[in-house]
Structures are given as structure tokens and as C-alpha cells.
DRENROGU-258986 format. One line per 3 residues: number of its first residue (from 1); for each residue x, y, z of C-alpha. Coordinates in steps of 0.5 Angstrom, whole numbers, plus 500, padded with zeros to 3 digits. Each point is the difference from the previous one (the first is absolute). Layout:
! residues N
NUM> X/Y/Z  ...
//
This chain:
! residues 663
1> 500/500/500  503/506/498  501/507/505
4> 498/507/498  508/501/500  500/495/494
7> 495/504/497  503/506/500  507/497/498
10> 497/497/494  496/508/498  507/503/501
13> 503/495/495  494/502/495  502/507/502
16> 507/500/498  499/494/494  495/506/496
19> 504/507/502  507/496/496  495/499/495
22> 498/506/499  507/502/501  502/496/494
25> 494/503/496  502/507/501  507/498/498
28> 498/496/493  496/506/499  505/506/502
31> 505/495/494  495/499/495  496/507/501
34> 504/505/503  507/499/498  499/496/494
37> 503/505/495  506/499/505  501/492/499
40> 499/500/493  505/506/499  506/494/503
43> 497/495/495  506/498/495  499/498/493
46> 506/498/496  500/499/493  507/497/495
49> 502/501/494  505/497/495  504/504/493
52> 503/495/497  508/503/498  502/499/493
55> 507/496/499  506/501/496  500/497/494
58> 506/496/499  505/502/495  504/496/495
61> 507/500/499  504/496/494  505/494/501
64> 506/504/503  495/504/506  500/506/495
67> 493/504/501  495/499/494  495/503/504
70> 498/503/507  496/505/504  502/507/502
73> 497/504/505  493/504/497  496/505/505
76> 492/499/498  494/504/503  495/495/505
79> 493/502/503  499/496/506  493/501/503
82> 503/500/508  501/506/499  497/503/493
85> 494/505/503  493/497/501  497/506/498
88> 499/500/492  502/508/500  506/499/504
91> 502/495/496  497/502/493  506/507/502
94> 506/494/501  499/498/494  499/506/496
97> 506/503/503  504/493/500  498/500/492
100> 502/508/500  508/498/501  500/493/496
103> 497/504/493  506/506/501  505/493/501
106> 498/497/494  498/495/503  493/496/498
109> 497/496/505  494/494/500  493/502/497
112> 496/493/497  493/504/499  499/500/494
115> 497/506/499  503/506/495  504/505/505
118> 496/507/496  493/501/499  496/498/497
121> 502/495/504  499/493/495  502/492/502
124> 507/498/497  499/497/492  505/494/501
127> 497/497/507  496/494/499  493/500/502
130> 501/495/506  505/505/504  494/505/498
133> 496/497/503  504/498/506  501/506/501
136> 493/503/500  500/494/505  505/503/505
139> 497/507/499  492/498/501  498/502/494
142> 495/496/495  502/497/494  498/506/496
145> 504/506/504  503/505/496  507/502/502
148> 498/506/503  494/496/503  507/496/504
151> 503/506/502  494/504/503  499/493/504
154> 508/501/503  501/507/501  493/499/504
157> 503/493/503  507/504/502  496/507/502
160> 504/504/493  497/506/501  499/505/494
163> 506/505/502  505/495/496  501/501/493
166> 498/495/496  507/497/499  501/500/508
169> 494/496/500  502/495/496  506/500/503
172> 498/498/507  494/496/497  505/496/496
175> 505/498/505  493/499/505  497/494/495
178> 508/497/499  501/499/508  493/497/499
181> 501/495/495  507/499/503  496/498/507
184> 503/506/504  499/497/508  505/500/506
187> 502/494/497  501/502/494  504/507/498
190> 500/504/494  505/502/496  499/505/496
193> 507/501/496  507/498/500  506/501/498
196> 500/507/503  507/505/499  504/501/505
199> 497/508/500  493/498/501  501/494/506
202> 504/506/503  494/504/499  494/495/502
205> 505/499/506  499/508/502  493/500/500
208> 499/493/504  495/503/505  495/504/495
211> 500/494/495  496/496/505  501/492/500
214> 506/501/493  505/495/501  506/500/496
217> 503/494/499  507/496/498  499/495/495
220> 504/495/496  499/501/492  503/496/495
223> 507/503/497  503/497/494  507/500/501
226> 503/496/493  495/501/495  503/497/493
229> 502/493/504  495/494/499  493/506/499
232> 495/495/497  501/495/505  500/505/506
235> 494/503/499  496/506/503  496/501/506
238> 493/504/502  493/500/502  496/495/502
241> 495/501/493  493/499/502  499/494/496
244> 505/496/505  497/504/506  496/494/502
247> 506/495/500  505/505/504  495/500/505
250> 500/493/501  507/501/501  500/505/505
253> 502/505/496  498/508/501  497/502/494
256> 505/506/500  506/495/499  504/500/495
259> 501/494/497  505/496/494  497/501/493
262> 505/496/496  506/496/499  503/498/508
265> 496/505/503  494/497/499  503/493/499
268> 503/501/507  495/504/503  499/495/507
271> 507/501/500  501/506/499  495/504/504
274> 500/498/507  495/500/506  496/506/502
277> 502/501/507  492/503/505  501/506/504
280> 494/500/506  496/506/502  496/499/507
283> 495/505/502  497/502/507  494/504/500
286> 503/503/494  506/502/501  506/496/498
289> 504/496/505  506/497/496  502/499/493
292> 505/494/499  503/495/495  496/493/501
295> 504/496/495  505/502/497  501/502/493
298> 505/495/496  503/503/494  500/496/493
301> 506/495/498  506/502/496  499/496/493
304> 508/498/498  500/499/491  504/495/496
307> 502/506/496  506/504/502  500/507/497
310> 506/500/496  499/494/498  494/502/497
313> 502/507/498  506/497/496  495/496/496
316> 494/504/499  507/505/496  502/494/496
319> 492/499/498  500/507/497  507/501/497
322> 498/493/496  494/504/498  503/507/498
325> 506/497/497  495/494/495  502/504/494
328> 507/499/501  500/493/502  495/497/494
331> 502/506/495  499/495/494  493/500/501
334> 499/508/502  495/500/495  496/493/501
337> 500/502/508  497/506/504  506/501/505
340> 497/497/507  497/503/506  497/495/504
343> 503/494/503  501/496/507  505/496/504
346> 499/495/506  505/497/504  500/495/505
349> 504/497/506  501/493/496  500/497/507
352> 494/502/503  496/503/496  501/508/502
355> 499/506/496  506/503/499  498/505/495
358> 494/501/496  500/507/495  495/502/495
361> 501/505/495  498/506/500  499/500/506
364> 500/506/505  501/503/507  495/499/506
367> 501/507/503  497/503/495  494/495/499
370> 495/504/503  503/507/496  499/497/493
373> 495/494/501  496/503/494  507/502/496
376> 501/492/500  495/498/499  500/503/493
379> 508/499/499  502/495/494  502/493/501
382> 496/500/506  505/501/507  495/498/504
385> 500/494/498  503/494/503  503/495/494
388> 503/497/505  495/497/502  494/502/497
391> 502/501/492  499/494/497  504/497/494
394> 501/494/496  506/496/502  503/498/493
397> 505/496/500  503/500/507  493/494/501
400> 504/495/497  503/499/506  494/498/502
403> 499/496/494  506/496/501  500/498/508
406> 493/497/498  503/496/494  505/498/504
409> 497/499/507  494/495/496  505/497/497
412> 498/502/492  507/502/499  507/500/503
415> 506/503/500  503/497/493  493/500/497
418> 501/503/494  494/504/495  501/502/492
421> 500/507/499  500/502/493  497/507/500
424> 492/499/500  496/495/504  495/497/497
427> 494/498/503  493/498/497  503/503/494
430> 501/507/503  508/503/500  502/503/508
433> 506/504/499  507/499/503  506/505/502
436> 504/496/497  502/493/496  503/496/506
439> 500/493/497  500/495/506  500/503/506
442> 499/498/507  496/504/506  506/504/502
445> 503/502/494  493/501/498  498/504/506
448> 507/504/499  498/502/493  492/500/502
451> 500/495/494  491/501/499  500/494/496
454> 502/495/505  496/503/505  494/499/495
457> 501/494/500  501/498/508  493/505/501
460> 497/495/495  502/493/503  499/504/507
463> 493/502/498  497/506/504  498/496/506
466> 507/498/502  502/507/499  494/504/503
469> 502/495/506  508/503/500  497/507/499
472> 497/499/506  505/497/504  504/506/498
475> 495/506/502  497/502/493  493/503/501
478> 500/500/507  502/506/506  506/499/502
481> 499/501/507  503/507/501  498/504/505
484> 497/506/496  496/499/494  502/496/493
487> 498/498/495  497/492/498  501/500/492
490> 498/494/497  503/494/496  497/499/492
493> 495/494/502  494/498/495  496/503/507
496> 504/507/500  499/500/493  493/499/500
499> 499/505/507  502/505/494  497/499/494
502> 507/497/497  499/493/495  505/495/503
505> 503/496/494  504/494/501  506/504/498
508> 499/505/506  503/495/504  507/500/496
511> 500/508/501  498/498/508  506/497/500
514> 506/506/498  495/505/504  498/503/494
517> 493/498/500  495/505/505  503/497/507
520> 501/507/504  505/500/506  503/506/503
523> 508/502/501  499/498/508  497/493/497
526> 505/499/495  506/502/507  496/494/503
529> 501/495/494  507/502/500  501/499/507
532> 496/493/500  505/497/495  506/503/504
535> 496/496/506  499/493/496  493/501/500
538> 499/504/507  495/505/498  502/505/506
541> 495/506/502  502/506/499  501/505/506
544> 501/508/501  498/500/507  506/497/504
547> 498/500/507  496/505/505  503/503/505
550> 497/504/507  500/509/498  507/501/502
553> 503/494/497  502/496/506  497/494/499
556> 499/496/494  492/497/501  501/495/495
559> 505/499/493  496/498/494  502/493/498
562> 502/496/493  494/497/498  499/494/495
565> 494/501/496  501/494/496  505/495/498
568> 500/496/493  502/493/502  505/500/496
571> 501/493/497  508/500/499  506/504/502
574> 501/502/492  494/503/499  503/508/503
577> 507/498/498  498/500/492  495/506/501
580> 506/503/503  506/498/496  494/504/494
583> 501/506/504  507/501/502  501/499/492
586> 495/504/498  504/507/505  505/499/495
589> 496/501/494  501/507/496  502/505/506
592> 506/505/498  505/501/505  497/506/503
595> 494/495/503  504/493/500  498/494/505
598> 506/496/499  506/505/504  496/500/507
601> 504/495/504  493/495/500  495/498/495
604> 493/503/499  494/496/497  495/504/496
607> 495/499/495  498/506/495  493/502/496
610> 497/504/495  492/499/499  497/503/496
613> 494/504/502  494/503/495  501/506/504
616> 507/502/499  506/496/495  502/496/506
619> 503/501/507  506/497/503  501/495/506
622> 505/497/504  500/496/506  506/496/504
625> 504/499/505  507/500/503  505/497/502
628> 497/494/496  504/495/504  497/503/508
631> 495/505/497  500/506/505  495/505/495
634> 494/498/496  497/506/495  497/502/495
637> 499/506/495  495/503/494  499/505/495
640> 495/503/497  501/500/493  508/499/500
643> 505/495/499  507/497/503  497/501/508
646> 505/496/501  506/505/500  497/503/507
649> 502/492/503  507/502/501  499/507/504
652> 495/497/503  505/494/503  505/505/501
655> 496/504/504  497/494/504  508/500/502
658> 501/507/502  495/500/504  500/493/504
661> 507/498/498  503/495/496  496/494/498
//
């Protein structure tokens, strides 16, 4: 039973129970109601942001580490919205300002609007309807505005108020719809101009604090320090076009990268153009609070050639002195040939493969490339064109050794057998001419006179199968694996011939045989041919990349290795040893004293051409290689519309010796 006392126990414990809990709602109220704006004042709100920072691109250096191309310092004018005005006017006075002082430099910035810059104001004649219509997209227009129409909705958008002149208007709306197209955020700046003269850098520099959120920033542009070495196979750089914009952003490109476009700066492009490093920006309640490099930048690698710069210079000297002195070497023909302005030389390291020179003529020099791009392009004889690579010739007698491998190695012929040349080849009642009367003659000799004849009757007891099949094994009609880009040609078969509209006869194959038919090959190939039979049969890729190393060449990253592309199974150890004794015979055929082969200390194993061509009266072709005993060179040389290309042999040997020693 309880007390009175219990009672009033219990009552004071009520009591104190309900004044705490009036204690903690008065609390609650004075937090949420009272001193609410206090305690949201405290909150925090954090927020990141990442720029991505542009690598440098890699350079590339020739075999002996001499510069080809590098970078050099550039200044270029940013936007970065951390600091660039929120306010439109503010920002619209920048811009007008920062435009002020690019104009008087000379200096142009970037301005995708296609919008003309005058009134009345008219879209851009020579852009597409899809970039028109994607930028009435971008402005928020129908498909049907008017140019004017696009510019009243930016002036409004951006608050361009009518106290500029028309030309400041579009000036400013201009570099706002770029900064548009170009996604301008905290996490992607704008860069309005580059390559800025030291003056006007200065200048920005003193003007920093009323140009609100303008940046001037170092950049590395590409400088190409050796223009005349190796032009076509180096190649340019520049923007992403916006028809590979998709592909490069899957890549993880910025779309104001500058990227390869031809030769080994586009082949090489992974390679040369490195990682992009990110900056991140972290903001508490609108300020910025730290600004760091989060992951590091990584420069592009170093490309290392083949092609040493001497080397190659000395043979793109002995290419145009054949040419300019043609008439003086075929002056009994001065009136049956043009005098030559056009040809190519290739030279391979024998034992890998590697691209020691490779010229073209006419040629011309890279740091000039961008001056005079529309004057090349008009210039005769085409210097833009790589014929190394990509001029595609008939290979005329210098295929018979071809020819004779396939007799050899099916075993159609040996090395004794012998074939009747009278002159005329008969077959199926028609006559195919010879260079001479060789009576019996064996494939050696036959390949030292380039006896037409035998070579006609070895082609029609081998069939087009069993040389197409050689061909093949040999690289004709196909790229020969170079870094950059070649031409495949072809081989005369009746499928060729139908692909071109052309009638296969069964006498085709007899001019298939001597590389007179419509087999085409280019320079580089026939170096590869010449280089295949100084390896018994090895066909060895060609290479112009040596080996790839870090930014500032202190590591090599890796070396380019020789690789077998294919290999004929060669049936007896004869096979190249009557090819080659054909070869060697033929370097002591009609040179005068001045381009002797016979005085060099080795033996040099070359086979020569002259076919014919609807276009021009002939061209002039060699291949070989030397020593013939442990060969150290393989090449190969033509001319358009000459003779007697095999006079450039010697000099060429003789410079291979200067420069790298003896053989």
C-alpha cells in the first residue's frame, strides 16, 4: 500500500519529466525557428572540378639523335570560368577589351560562328547544312532563322546591349557562341588565340587585373628544326577536324588538341602524343579552396629514324644531280628523251631491313610546307608526291630475277640449262623481241645481258600461276608493312587485267615474266626484291622507326626488331648462287670509268630496266646490293622517263662508306 509520501514522489518526478521536455522543445524551436539562418550559415557545400592539361608532344630525331622536329615555348590567351566574370556585361567589357589589344598585335583568335563578320549580316557560303543547322541548335533557334535572327537571340542571351558598334557586337557574340561550341566550364577552359608575340604576352601581363579570368599560358608548339630530311614520311600536325572529333574523344582527346595528319606523326600518333595530366579545383561554398595536380602529365615518347640526316641529304644530292645533268649522260639521245626531272632512290640495311635513305625528286622542304602548300600543289612534277612510296611503276627487267628464282627453286630449270635466242621469239605465230642475238644461253648470263628470249621461254614453261606465286612471295601487289602509308600496286594476272577492263591473252604472261606487262610496283618494293634475294629469300620488312624512347632520350622503350614477313623454301642451296652470279656479271655491264663497279674493293650484285611506258618513252630502273659476298645495303633507284639510272650506284655506295664506314 502506497504512503502519501509515495505519491508525492511520483508527482515531482512527473513534474521534472514535463519541465525537461519543455526545456528541449523550447531548444528544438530556438535551432529551427530562431537561430535557423545562424545554422545554415555554417553548412558547408563542397564541390570538384578537373581540367585536363595537354602533354607535350614528342619529338622526333634522326639515327645519329640529330633534332628532325621539337617543340618550342608558345604563349596562348585562355579563359578560365573560375574567374572569368558571371556578370555578361562585365564579361562582354573583357572580351571587347581583350580583342582590342589581339587586333592591334595582328594576332587572329578563334571564331567558329558562321555568321559573316559585316552587315547585313549572312551564314558562311562554304559551310555545310549540317554545321548549320547544328548551330541553330547550339543557339536555340528554329531551323528556318536568319542569320540576323541567330544574332538577336546571342546579343539578348549574353546582354550585348546596343552601345556597341556593329562590329564589336560580333565580335563578342563571335567568341561567346565559340566558347559555346567549345563546352567552356570550370572543367574545360577556352583558349581564345595562340602564338602570341612577346610584346603582346607583356601587355596581357600588365593588364591582368582588369582582364578578369584571362590567363596567359606557356605551350609547347611543334617547330620543325630539319625541313629538307625525310618531308613526306614525316608529316604535319594539326587540329582535330570535326569529321574524326568522335574518334578522338573516345580516345580521351581535348577537341583543341593538336594531333598528327600525315607520315609518322600521324602513324605514330599514340606514341608521340602522351598523356594528359588533370588539375582539380575543390570549392567550399563557392570559393575555391585548393587547386592541384592530381595526376601527373606524361610527355609524348621520342621517335628515333633509321634515316641518318647526312646519309639521306647525300642522296637526295646525288638523285637531282642525275637529273639535272641527264642530258650530258644520254646526249646520243638528247633528241629521242626529255631531259629527267623526276625519279626515287630507297636504301635498306640489308641485314634488318631498316630504312637507311629513302629520296624523292622533286622534293621539298617541310618548314615551308604551310607558306607555300598552294604553290606546291601547282608546282610541276608534283613535289608533294612521295615516289618512293606511293609512284607506281613497271619493274621491267629487274623482275627477271624473279623470273629466274621460280625456274630455279620449282626446278623448270638449272643452272646449266640453256635456251636458243635467235633474236625473235616465236609464240603462237607471233614475234617478241630481244635486246640481242645470245644464242644458247644459261640463266646467269641470260640475267647479266637480260636476254628477253630466255626469260620468255622460262615464263611459258612456268605458267602465270607459278610466277604470280613468286610474286607473292617476293611482296608485289602487296604494302610492304612500312610504318606510313605505301602503295600496294599490283601483279599482271588475267583477275588484274579484268579489274581494269584490260583483255588477258596468253601471250600476257610472257611480258609478265620480263616486268614489262601491267605488273606495278613501287621504288620501295623493288629495294625490298633487291634486299629478299641478297637474304636467300628472307623478305625483311621495312622499317623507318628505330626504336622509341622517353621525352628527354634517357631510356630506350623499345627497339624495332628485323621481322621475317615471309620466306621462300628454297629448294637447293643453287638457287640464289645462279641468281646472284647473274647479278654480279650484270655490274660490269657498260659502265664508263667514272661509275665503275669493278674498283670498290667487293663485288656489288645489281640487275637493271628499261620499261616501256604508254605515257613516256621509258623509264630507268635498278636494283642490287653490296658486298655481294655478305651484303650490307640493299637498294633501289628509278627515273622517269630516262636512262642509264645505274650510273647513280656508285656514288651511292661510295656515300653508304663516308658516312657509316667501310663495308
Amino acid at each position: 500500500m502506497r504512503t502519501a509520501s509515495d505519491y508525492v514522489k511520483m508527482a515531482l518526478a512527473i513534474l521534472l519529466v514535463l519541465t525537461c521536455a519543455s526545456l528541449c522543445v523550447l531548444r528544438l524551436m530556438k535551432v529551427q525557428v530562431v537561430n535557423s539562418a545562424a545554422y545554415h550559415k555554417t553548412e558547408v557545400v563542397t564541390s570538384s572540378y578537373t581540367q585536363k592539361i595537354a602533354p607535350t608532344r614528342g619529338e622526333i630525331v634522326d639515327a645519329a639523335g640529330l633534332t628532325i622536329v621539337s617543340n618550342h615555348v608558345s604563349y596562348a590567351v585562355v579563359i578560365d570560368e573560375k574567374n572569368f566574370p558571371s556578370d555578361n556585361i562585365a564579361g562582354n567589357a573583357v572580351l571587347l577589351r581583350l580583342t582590342e589589344i589581339l587586333t592591334d598585335a595582328g594576332v587572329e583568335w578563334e571564331d567558329t560562328l558562321y555568321i559573316s563578320k559585316r552587315t547585313p549580316y549572312s551564314f558562311s557560303s562554304d559551310v555545310e547544312d549540317s554545321r548549320l543547322r547544328s548551330m541553330k541548335k547550339k543557339i536555340g533557334v528554329n531551323a528556318y532563322a536568319t542569320a540576323q535572327n541567330c544574332m538577336d537571340v546571342l546579343c539578348e542571351k549574353y546582354e550585348i546591349s546596343d552601345k556597341f558598334t556593329p562590329a564589336q557586337k560580333r565580335t563578342i557574340v563571335g567568341i561567346r557562341y565559340t566558347m559555346l561550341d567549345d563546352d567552356f566550364s570550370i572543367s574545360n577552359r577556352f583558349q581564345l588565340a595562340h602564338n602570341l608575340p612577346m610584346d603582346t604576352v607583356t601587355k596581357l601581363s600588365e593588364l591582368a587585373p582588369q582582364l578578369q579570368g584571362v590567363l596567359i599560358e606557356q605551350t609547347a608548339a611543334r617547330r620543325i628544326e630539319v625541313g629538307d630530311v625525310l618531308p613526306h614520311e614525316i608529316g604535319t600536325t594539326g587540329p582535330i577536324y570535326a569529321e574524326n572529333a568522335a574518334e578522338y574523344l573516345e580516345k580521351g582527346y581535348d577537341l583543341d588538341a593538336i594531333v598528327g595528319i600525315s607520315g609518322l606523326e600521324k602513324a605514330m600518333e599514340d606514341e608521340l602524343q602522351g598523356k594528359a595530366g588533370v588539375r582539380t579545383i575543390t570549392y567550399e561554398n563557392g570559393v575555391a579552396v585548393s587547386d592541384e595536380i592530381t595526376e601527373p602529365v606524361d610527355a609524348g615518347h621520342t621517335i628515333r629514324l633509321t634515316v641518318n640526316a647526312e646519309f639521306q641529304r647525300g642522296l637526295q644530292d646525288i638523285l637531282e644531280n642525275f637529273l639535272a645533268n641527264h642530258y650530258t649522260i644520254s646526249r646520243s639521245y638528247a633528241m629521242r628523251y626529255n631531259a629527267a626531272a623526276s625519279g626515287a632512290l630507297v636504301v635498306l640495311d640489308a641485314k634488318t631491313g631498316a630504312i637507311l635513305g629513302e629520296v624523292t625528286a622533286p622534293t621539298f622542304d617541310l618548314t615551308e610546307y604551310s607558306e607555300n602548300y598552294e604553290e606546291l600543289t601547282k608546282t610541276p612534277g608534283k613535289p608533294l608526291f612521295n615516289r618512293a612510296t606511293m609512284g607506281l611503276y613497271r619493274p621491267g627487267s629487274t623482275f627477271k630475277t624473279i623470273t629466274a628464282t621460280a625456274g630455279l627453286n620449282e626446278g623448270i630449270v638449272e643452272g646449266s640449262t640453256s635456251f636458243l635466242c635467235t633474236g625473235t621469239y616465236n609464240f603462237h605465230g607471233f614475234p617478241y623481241h630481244c635486246t640481242g642475238h645470245h644464242n644458247y644461253i644459261a640463266v646467269a648470263p641470260a640475267l647479266r645481258v637480260s636476254c628477253n628470249s630466255y626469260f620468255y621461254e622460262l615464263s611459258r614453261l612456268l605458267t602465270i600461276d607459278n610466277i604470280v606465286k613468286y610474286a607473292d612471295l617476293y611482296g608485289i601487289g602487296q604494302h610492304t608493312g612500312i610504318e606510313t602509308a605505301d602503295a600496294a600496286g599490283w601483279m599482271a594476272t588475267p583477275e588484274t587485267y579484268q579489274e581494269q577492263g584490260l583483255e588477258w591473252t596468253s601471250g600476257q604472261v610472257l611480258q609478265a615474266g620480263i616486268g614489262n606487262g601491267d605488273t606495278m610496283v613501287t621504288p620501295l618494293q623493288l629495294a625490298v626484291v633487291a634486299n629478299t634475294i641478297a637474304n636467300e629469300g628472307k623478305r625483311l620488312r621495312p622499317y623507318l622507326v628505330d626504336s622509341i624512347w622517353d621525352y628527354n632520350q634517357t631510356t630506350c622503350l623499345q627497339k624495332t626488331e628485323p621481322e621475317v614477313v615471309s620466306e621462300i623454301d628454297v629448294t637447293s642451296s643453287s638457287v640464289y648462287k645462279f641468281v646472284e652470279a647473274g647479278m654480279i656479271q650484270a655490274s660490269g655491264n657498260g659502265f664508263p670509268k667514272k661509275y665503275s663497279l669493278q674498283n670498290l674493293g667487293y663485288s656489288v650484285a645489281i640487275k637493271t630496266g628499261t620499261p616501256q611506258v604508254a605515257s613516256r618513252v621509258q623509264d630507268s630502273v635498278f636494283i642490287g646490293y653490296a658486298p655481294a659476298d655478305d651484303p650490307q645495303i640493299a637498294f633501289a633507284g628509278l627515273v622517269e622517263g630516262g636512262e642509264y639510272s645505274k650510273y647513280m650506284i656508285r656514288d651511292i655506295l661510295l656515300l653508304y662508306e663516308e658516312v657509316y664506314g667501310d663495308m
